[in-house]
C-alpha positions as CSV (number, residue, x, y, z in Angstrom):
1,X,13.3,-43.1,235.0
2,X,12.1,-39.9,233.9
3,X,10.1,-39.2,231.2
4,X,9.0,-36.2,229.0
5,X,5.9,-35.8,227.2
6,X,5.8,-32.5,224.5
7,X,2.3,-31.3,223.3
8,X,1.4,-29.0,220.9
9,X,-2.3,-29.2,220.2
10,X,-5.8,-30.6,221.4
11,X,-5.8,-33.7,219.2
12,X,-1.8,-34.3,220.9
13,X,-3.7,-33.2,224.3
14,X,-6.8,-35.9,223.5
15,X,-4.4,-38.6,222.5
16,X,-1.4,-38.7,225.3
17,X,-4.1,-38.0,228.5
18,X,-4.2,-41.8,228.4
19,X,-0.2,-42.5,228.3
20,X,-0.1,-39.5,230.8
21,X,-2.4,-41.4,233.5
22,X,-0.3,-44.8,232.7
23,X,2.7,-43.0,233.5
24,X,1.4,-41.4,236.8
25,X,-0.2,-44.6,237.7
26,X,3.3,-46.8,237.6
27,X,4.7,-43.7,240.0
28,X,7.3,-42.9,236.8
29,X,8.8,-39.3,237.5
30,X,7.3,-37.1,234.3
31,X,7.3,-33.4,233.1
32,X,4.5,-32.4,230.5
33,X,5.6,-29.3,228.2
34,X,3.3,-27.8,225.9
35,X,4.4,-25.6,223.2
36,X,1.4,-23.3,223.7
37,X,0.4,-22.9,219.7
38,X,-2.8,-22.4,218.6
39,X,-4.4,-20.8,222.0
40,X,-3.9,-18.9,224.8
41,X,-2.7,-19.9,228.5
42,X,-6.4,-19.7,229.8
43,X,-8.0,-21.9,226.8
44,X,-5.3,-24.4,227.4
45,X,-5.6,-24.8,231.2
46,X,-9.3,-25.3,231.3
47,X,-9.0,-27.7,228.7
48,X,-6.3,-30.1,230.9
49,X,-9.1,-29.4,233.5
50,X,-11.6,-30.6,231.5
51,X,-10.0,-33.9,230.5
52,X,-9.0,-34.0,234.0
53,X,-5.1,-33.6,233.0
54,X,-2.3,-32.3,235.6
55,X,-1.7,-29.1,233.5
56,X,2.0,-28.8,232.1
57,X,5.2,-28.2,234.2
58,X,6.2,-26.5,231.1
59,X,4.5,-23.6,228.9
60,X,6.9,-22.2,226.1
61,X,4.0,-20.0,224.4
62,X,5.5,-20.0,220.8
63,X,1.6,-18.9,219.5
64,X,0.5,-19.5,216.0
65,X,2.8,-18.3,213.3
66,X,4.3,-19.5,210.2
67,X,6.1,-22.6,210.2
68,X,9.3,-21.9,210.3
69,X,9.0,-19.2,212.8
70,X,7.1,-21.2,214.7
71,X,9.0,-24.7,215.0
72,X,12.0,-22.4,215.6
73,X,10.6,-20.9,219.1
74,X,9.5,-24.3,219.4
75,X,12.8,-26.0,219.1
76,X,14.5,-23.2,221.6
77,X,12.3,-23.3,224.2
78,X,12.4,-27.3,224.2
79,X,15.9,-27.6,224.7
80,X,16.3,-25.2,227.5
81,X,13.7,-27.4,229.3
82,X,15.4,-30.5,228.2
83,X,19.0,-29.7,229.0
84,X,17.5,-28.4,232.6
85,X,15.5,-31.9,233.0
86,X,17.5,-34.6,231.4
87,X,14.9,-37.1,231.0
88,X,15.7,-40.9,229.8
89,X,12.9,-40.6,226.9
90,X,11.0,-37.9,225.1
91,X,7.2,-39.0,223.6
92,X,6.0,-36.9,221.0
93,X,2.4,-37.5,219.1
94,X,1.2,-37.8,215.9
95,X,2.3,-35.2,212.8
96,X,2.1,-32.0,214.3
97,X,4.7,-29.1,214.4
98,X,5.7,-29.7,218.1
99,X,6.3,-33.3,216.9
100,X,8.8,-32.7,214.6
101,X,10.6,-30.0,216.9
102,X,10.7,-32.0,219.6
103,X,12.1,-35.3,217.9
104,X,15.0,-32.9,216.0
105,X,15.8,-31.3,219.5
106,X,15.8,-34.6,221.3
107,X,17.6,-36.3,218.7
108,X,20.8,-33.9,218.7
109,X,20.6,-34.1,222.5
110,X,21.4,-37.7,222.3
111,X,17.8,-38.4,224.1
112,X,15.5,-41.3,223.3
113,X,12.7,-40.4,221.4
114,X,9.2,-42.6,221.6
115,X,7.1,-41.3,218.7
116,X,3.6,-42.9,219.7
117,X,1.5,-42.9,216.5
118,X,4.4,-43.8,214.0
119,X,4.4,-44.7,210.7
120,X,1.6,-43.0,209.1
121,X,1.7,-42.4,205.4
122,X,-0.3,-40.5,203.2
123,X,2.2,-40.5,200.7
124,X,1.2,-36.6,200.0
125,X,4.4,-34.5,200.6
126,X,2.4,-31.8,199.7
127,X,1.1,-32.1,203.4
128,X,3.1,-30.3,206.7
129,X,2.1,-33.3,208.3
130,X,3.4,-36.1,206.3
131,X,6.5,-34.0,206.3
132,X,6.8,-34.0,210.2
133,X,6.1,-37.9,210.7
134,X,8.4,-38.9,208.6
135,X,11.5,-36.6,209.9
136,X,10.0,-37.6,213.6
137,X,10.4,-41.2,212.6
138,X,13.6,-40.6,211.5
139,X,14.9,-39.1,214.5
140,X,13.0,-41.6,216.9
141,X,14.2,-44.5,219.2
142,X,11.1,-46.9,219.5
143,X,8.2,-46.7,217.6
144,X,4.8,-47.2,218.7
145,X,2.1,-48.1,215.8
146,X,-0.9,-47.9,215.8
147,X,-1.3,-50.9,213.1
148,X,0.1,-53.7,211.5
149,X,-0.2,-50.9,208.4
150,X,1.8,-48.3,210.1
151,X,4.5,-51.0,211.1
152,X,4.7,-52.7,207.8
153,X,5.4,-48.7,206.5
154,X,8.4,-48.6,208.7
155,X,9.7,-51.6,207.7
156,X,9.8,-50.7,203.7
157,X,11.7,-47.5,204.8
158,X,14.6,-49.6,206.4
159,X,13.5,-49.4,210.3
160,X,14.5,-52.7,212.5
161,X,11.5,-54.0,213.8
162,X,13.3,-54.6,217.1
163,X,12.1,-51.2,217.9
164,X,8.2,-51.4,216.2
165,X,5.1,-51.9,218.4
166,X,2.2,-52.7,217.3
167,X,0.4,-50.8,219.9
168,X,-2.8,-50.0,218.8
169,X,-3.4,-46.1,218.9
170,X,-4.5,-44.3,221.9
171,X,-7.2,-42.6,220.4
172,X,-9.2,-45.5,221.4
173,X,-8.3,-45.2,225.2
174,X,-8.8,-41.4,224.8
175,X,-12.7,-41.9,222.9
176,X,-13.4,-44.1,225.9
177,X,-12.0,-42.2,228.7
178,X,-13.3,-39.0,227.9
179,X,-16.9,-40.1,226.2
180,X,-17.2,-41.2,229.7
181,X,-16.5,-37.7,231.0
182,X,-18.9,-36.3,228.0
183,X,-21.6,-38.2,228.5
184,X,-21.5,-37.4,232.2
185,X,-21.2,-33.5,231.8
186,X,-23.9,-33.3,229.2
187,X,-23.8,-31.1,226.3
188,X,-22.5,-27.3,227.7
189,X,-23.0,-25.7,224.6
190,X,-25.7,-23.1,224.3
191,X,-26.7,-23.5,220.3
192,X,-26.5,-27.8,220.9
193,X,-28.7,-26.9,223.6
194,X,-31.0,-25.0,221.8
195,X,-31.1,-27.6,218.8
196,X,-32.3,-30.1,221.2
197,X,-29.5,-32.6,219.5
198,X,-30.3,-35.8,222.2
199,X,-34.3,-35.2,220.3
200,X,-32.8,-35.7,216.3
201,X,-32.4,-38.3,214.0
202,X,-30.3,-38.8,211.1
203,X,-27.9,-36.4,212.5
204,X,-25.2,-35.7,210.2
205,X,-22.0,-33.9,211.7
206,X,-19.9,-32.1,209.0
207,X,-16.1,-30.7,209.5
208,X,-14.8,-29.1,207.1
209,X,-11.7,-27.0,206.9
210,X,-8.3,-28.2,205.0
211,X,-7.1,-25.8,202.3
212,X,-7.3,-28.5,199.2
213,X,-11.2,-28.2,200.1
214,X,-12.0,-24.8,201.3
215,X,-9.9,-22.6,199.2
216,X,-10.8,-24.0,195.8
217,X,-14.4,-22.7,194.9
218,X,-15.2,-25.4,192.4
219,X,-14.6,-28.6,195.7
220,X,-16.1,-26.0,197.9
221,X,-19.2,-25.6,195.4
222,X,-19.4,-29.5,194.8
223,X,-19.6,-30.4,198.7
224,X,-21.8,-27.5,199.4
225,X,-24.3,-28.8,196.2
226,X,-24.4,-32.1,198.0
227,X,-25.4,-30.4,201.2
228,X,-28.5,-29.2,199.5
229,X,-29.7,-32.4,198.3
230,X,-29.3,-34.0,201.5
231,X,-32.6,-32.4,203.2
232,X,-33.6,-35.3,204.8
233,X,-30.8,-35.0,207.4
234,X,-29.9,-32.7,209.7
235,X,-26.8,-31.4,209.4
236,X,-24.4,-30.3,212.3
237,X,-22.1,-28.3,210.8
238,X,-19.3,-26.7,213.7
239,X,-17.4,-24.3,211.1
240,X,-13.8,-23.6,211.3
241,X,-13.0,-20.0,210.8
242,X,-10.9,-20.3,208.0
243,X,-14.1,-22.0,206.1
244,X,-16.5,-19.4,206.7
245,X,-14.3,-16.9,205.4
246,X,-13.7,-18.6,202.7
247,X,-17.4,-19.5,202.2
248,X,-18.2,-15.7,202.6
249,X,-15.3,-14.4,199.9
250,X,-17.0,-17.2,197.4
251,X,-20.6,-15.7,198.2
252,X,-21.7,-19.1,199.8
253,X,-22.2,-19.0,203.0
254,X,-25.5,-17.0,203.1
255,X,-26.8,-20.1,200.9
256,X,-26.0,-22.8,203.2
257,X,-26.9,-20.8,206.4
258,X,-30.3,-20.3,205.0
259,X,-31.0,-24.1,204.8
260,X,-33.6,-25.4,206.6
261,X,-31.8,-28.5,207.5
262,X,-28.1,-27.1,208.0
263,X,-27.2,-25.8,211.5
264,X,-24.1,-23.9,211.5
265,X,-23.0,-23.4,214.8
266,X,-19.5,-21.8,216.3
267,X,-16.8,-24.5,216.8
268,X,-17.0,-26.9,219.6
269,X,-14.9,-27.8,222.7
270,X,-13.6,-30.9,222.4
271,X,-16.0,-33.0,225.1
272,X,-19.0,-31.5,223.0
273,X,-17.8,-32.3,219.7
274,X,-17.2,-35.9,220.8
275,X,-20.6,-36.3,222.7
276,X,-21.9,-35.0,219.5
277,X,-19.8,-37.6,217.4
278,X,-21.0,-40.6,219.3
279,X,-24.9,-39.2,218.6
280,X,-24.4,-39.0,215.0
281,X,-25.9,-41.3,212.1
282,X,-23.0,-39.8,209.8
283,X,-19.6,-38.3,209.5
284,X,-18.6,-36.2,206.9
285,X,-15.2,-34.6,207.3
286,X,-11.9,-34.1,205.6
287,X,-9.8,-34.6,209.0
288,X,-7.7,-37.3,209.6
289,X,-8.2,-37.6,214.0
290,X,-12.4,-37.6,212.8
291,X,-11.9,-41.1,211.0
292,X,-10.3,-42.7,214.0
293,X,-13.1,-41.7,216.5
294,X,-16.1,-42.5,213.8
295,X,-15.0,-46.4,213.7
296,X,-14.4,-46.6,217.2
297,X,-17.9,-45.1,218.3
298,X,-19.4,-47.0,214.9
299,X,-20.4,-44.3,213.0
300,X,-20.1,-44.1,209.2
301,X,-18.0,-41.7,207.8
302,X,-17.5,-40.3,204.6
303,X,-14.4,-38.4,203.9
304,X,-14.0,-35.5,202.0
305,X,-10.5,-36.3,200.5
306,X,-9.0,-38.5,197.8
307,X,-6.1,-40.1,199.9
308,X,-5.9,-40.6,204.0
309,X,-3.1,-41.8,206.7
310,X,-5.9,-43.8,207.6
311,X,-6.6,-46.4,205.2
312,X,-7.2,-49.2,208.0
313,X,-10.5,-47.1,208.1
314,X,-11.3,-47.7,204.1
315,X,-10.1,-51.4,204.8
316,X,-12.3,-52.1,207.6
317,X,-15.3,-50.7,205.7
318,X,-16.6,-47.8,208.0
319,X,-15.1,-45.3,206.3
320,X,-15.4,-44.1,202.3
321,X,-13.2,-41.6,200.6
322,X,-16.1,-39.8,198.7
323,X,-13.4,-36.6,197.6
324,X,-15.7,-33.4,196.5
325,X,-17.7,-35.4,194.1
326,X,-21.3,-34.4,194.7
327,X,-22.8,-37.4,193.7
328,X,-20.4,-40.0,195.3
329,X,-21.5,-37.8,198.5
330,X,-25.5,-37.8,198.1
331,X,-25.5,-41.6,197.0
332,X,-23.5,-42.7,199.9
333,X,-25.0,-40.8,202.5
334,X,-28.6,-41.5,201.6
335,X,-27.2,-45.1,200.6
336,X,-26.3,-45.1,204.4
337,X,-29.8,-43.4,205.4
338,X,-32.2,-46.0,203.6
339,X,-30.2,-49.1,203.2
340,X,-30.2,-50.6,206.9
341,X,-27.6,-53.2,205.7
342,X,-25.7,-51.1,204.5
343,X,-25.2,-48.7,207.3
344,X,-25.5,-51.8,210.0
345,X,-22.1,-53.2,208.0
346,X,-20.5,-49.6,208.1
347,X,-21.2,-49.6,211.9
348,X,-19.9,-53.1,213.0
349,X,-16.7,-52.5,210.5
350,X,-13.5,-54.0,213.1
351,X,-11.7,-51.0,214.4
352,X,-8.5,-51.5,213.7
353,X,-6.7,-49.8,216.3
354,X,-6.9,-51.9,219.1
355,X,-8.9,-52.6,222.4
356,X,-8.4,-49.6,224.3
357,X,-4.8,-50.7,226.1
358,X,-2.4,-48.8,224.0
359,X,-1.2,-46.9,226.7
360,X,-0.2,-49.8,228.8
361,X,1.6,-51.7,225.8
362,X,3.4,-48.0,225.1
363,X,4.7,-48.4,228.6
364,X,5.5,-52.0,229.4
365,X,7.9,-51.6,226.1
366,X,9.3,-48.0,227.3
367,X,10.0,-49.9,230.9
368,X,11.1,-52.8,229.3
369,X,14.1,-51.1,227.0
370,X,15.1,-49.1,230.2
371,X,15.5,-52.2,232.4
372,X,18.1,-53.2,229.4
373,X,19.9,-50.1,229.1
374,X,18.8,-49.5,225.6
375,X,17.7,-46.0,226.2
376,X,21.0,-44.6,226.4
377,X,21.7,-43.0,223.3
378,X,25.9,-43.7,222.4
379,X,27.8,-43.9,219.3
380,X,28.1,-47.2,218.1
381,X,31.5,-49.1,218.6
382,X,31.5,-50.9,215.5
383,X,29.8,-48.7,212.7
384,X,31.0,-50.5,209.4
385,X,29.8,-54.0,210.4
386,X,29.4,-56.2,207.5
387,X,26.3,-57.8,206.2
388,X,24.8,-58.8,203.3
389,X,21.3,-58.4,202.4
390,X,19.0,-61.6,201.0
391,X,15.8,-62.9,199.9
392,X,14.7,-66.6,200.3
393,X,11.5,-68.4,200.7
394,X,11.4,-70.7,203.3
395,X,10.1,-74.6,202.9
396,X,10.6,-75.5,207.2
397,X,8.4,-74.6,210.0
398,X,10.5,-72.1,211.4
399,X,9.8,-69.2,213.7
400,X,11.0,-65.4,212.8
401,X,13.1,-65.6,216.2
402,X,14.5,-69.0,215.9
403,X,15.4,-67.7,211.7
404,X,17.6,-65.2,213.4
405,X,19.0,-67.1,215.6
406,X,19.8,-69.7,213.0
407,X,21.1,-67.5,210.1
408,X,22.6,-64.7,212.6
409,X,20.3,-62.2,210.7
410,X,17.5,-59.6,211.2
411,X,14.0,-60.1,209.2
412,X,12.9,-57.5,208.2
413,X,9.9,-58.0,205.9
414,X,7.9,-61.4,205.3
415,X,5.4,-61.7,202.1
416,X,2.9,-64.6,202.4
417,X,2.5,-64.8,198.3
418,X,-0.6,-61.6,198.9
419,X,0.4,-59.1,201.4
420,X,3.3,-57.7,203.6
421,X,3.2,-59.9,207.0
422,X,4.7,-58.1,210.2
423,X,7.5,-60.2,211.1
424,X,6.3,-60.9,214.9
425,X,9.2,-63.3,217.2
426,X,6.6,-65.7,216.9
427,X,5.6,-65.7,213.2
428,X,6.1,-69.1,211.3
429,X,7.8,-68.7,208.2
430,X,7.0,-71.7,206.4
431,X,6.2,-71.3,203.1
432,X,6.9,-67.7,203.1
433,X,9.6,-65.0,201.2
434,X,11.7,-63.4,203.8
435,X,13.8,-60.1,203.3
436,X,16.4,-60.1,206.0
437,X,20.4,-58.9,206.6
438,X,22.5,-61.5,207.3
439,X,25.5,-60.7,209.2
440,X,29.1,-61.8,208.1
């Protein structure tokens, strides 16, 4: 078996260097291409060093750009490599650009596509990224979900569960795999350094940089008025270029610099920032990968957003979506500062994305579906089979597999009387509505 894995950025980098060491430690024949946006050759190998990654057999260097120019190059120089390597499977990650060139490529080559972090929603189609998860699902042969959430998502939109796995997602495996490496380096950053951040308390790290916050003075204003009255923290504040300039055009970033208690410091490579993270008494941050690794190294995080692909987060309880409303900000953060109950029920919130073995569940299914032939990608012999669609509620202790069995049907969703149930082989369906197609 031979398997291709396309990255595009560092959070795709972050979250596949686990799959990518599961893969090289079965002995399965791989080829890593990166699409090269975002930055340069040199940046990009020292940063598969750092993480201790075998850099990429493949480098297509399609550089930033606009999006359609850039998915274009993207989707060219993808197929040349995947005509020239013919691999059984493709894995693509997450929401990004190269994701949703790689599953449209891979999908008119007739090559099984593994989308590992499937089913995400935000339900914004305002957003690039909701747009590229849901065309990448679309296109994709197995699905790997990061939650019970994600699956259930799927499932609404018509996909078989046959081909959803509840994974958990490998940002997990990546926080502890490369915290390890952090922790062992030590900070390398000269202003970190300098702040003495291992000597601080009530550290509060702040990203900041998606346009619906940023580019609209009156959020922008809001968050940075909360940043004032938060004086008893000290605030870690790595800024994105695109917020400093728009900080500077709104005449506010000489303000906040000037702060006692705000740092601003140049943006961070990626085993800082995380060192950094796990050192933190709070998160406040409008990106979406920044959720994930607060509940995983429990710490609190406020987001600065109205909706997230991350509500397990919001459900669990370490996470609150506080917008750009100054005062749902302060209170919570100093709620968090002075209420020890509070913050101790923040920090022990579930994480809901699994134990750290995501890459090994991604494989064993991967392996499993190419021991059965099902990663060949043909067209299907009987197209117009008939089947009827149905709803019932079942009254016998009956399993989801043996239902199937019985009634020569697929489940596809299963309501308990309060929520949406993944419909597990196991599951017992007594007492419980069942959507399924039943087969003529």
């Amino acid at each position: 078996m031979k398997i291709a894995t396309i990255l595009g950025t560092r959070p795709e980098i972050i979250k596949m260097a686990p799959i990518i060491d599961e893969i090289s430690h079965r002995d399965i024949n791989q080829i890593i291409l990166h699409t090269g946006q975002h930055y340069d050759e040199e940046m990009s190998d020292n940063f598969f060093k750092d993480l201790d990654i075998s850099t990429p057999d493949y480098n297509i260097h399609v550089g930033s750009g606009t999006h359609g120019k850039q998915t274009g190059l993207m989707m060219k120089g993808i197929e040349e490599v995947l005509l020239e390597e013919k691999p059984d499977i493709v894995l693509v990650q997450g929401d990004t650009n190269a994701v949703l060139a790689g599953a449209l490529v891979a999908s008119k080559l007739h090559i099984a596509i593994g989308h590992v972090e499937a089913g995400l929603r935000s339900f914004d189609m305002t957003m690039p990224e909701e747009l590229n998860r849901r065309v990448a699902d679309v296109c994709s042969t197995l699905y790997f979900v990061p939650t019970e959430e994600s699956a259930v998502n799927l499932l609404a939109e018509g996909f078989s569960r046959k081909n959803l796995f509840i994974t958990g997602n490998t940002v997990v495996d990546a926080c502890f795999r490369h915290l390890k490496i952090a922790e062992k380096r030590g900070f390398e950053d000269e202003s970190l350094k300098k702040l003495n951040i291992n000597k601080m308390d009530n550290i509060l790290t702040l990203t900041m940089h998606r346009a619906e916050n940023v580019d609209d003075r009156a959020r922008v204003s809001e968050i940075i008025g909360a940043l004032r009255e938060l004086d008893d923290m000290n605030i870690i504040f790595p800024i994105h270029p695109r917020t400093k300039n728009a900080l500077e055009k709104f005449g506010l970033f000489d303000e906040l610099n000037n702060l006692e208690h705000v740092h601003i410091i140049k943006p961070l490579g990626y085993l800082d920032f995380l060192l950094l993270t796990s050192l933190s008494t709070l998160i406040l941050t409008d990106s979406g990968g920044l959720q994930e690794e607060a509940i995983i190294l429990n710490i609190p995080a406020l987001t600065l957003r109205y909706n997230t692909e991350r509500p397990e987060t919001v459900t669990a309880g370490g996470n609150i979506l506080v917008g750009c409303d100054k005062k749902a900000i302060v209170g919570n953060a100093l709620k968090i500062i002075n209420d020890k109950g509070f913050a101790d029920k923040m920090k022990n919130a579930v994480n809901p994305y699994g134990q750290g073995d995501s890459a090994k569940l991604t494989l064993d299914a991967i392996e499993k579906y190419y021991s059965r032939g099902l990663l060949n990608i043909s067209a299907p012999e009987n197209v117009m089979l008939s089947f009827s669609r149905k709803m019932t509620k079942i009254d016998e202790g009956i399993s989801v597999e043996e239902f199937e069995t019985k009634e020569n049907a697929l489940v596809h969703m299963v309501f308990d009387g309060e929520r949406m149930i993944f419909p597990d082989d196991k599951l017992n369906l007594n007492g419980m509505m069942v959507y399924y197609d039943k087969r003529e």
